[in-house]
C-alpha positions as CSV (number, residue, x, y, z in Angstrom):
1,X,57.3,186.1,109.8
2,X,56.5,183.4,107.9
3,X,54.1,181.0,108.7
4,X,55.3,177.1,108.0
5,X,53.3,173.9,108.1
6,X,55.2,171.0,109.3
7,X,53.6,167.5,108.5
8,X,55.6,164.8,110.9
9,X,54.3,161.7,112.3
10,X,57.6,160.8,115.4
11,X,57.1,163.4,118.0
12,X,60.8,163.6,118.5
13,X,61.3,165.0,115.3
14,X,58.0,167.5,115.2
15,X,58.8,168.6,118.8
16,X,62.6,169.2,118.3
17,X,61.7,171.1,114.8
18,X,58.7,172.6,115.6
19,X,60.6,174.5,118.7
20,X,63.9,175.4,117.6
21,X,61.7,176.8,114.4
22,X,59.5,178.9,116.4
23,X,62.1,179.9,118.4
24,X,63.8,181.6,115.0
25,X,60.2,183.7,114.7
26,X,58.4,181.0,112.2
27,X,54.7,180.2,112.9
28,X,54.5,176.3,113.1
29,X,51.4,174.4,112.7
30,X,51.4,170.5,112.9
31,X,49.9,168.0,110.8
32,X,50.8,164.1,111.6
33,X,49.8,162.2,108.9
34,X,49.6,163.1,104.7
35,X,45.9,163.6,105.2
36,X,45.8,165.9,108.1
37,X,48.7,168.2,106.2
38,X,46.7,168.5,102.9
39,X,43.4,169.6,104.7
40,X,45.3,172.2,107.0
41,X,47.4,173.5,103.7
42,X,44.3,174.0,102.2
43,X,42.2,175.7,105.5
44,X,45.4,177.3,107.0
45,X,47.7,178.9,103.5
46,X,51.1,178.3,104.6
47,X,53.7,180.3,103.0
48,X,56.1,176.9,103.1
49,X,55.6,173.1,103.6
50,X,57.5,170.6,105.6
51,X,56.3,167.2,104.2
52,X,57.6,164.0,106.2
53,X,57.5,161.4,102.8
54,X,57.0,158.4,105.3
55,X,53.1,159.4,106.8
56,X,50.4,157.5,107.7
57,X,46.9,157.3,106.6
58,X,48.3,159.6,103.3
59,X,52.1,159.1,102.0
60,X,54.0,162.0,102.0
61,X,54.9,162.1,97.8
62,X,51.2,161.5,97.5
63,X,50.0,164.3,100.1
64,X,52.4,166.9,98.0
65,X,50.8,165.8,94.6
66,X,47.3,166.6,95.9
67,X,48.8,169.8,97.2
68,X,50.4,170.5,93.8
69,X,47.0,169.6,92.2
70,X,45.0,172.5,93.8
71,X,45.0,176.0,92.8
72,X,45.3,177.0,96.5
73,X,48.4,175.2,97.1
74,X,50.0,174.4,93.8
75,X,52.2,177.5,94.6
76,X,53.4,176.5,98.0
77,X,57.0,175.9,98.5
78,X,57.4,172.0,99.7
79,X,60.3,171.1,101.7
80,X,60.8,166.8,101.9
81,X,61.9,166.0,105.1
82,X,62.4,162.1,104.6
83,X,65.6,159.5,106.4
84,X,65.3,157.9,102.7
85,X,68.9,159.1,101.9
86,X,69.8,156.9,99.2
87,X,70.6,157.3,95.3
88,X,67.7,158.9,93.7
89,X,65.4,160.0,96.6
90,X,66.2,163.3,96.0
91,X,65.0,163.0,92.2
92,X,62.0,160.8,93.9
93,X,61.1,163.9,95.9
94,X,61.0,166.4,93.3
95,X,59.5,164.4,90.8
96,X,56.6,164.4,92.8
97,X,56.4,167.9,93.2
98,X,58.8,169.3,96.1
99,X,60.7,172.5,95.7
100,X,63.8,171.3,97.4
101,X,64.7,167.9,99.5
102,X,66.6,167.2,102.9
103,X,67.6,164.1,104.3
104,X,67.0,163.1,108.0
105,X,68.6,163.1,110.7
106,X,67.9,166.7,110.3
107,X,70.6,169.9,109.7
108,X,68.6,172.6,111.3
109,X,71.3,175.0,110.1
110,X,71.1,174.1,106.6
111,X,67.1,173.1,106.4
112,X,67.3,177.2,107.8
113,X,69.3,178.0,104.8
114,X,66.6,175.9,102.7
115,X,63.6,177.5,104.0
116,X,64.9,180.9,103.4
117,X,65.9,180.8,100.0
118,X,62.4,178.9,99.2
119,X,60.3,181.3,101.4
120,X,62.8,184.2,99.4
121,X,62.2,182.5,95.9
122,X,58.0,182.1,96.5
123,X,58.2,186.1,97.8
124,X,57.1,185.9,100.8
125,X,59.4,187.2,104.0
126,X,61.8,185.2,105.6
């Protein structure tokens, strides 16, 4: 199963996610602020990324362009988690280097669907 790095600073949201994730067979490491997820990208190889955009210490957009400046994690599948719903977030997201976007409060059935067909698209097993 694949393994998935979630980078969250509220506990509700890492502890609700981080459960009903490994209870679907993911491995879920934590990170809780930008610069905590870009050093355990880089020491643990995640085959997918969920990257709060509001973090302490490092911002989220700014955590995912350091990832997608390193040749060890420039090929990682990033999934923004962010409650910035509004008219060009999504394009905000992206444009700094996220494979796909979803707005909080969270869908678990469709961020499922998301991480799937990213895990599916970077060929690595769902």
């Amino acid at each position: 199963m694949a393994r998935l790095l979630l980078v969250e600073d509220h506990e509700e949201i890492w502890d609700f996610l981080s459960r009903r994730l490994k209870r679907k067979g993911y491995e879920v490491s934590l990170a809780f602020d930008g610069q905590e997820g870009v050093d355990k990208a880089l020491a643990e190889h995640p085959d997918l990324i969920l990257m709060d955009v509001n973090l302490p210490v490092l911002d989220g957009y700014s955590a995912v362009r350091a990832l997608r400046s390193n040749a060890r994690t420039s090929h990682v599948p990033i999934i923004a988690l962010t409650a910035h719903a509004m008219a060009g977030d999504r394009d905000k997201a992206i444009a700094a280097g996220c494979t796909d976007y979803h707005p909080k409060p969270v869908d678990f059935s469709r961020l499922l669907e998301q991480i799937q067909a990213a895990i599916t698209v970077a060929g690595t097993p769902a």
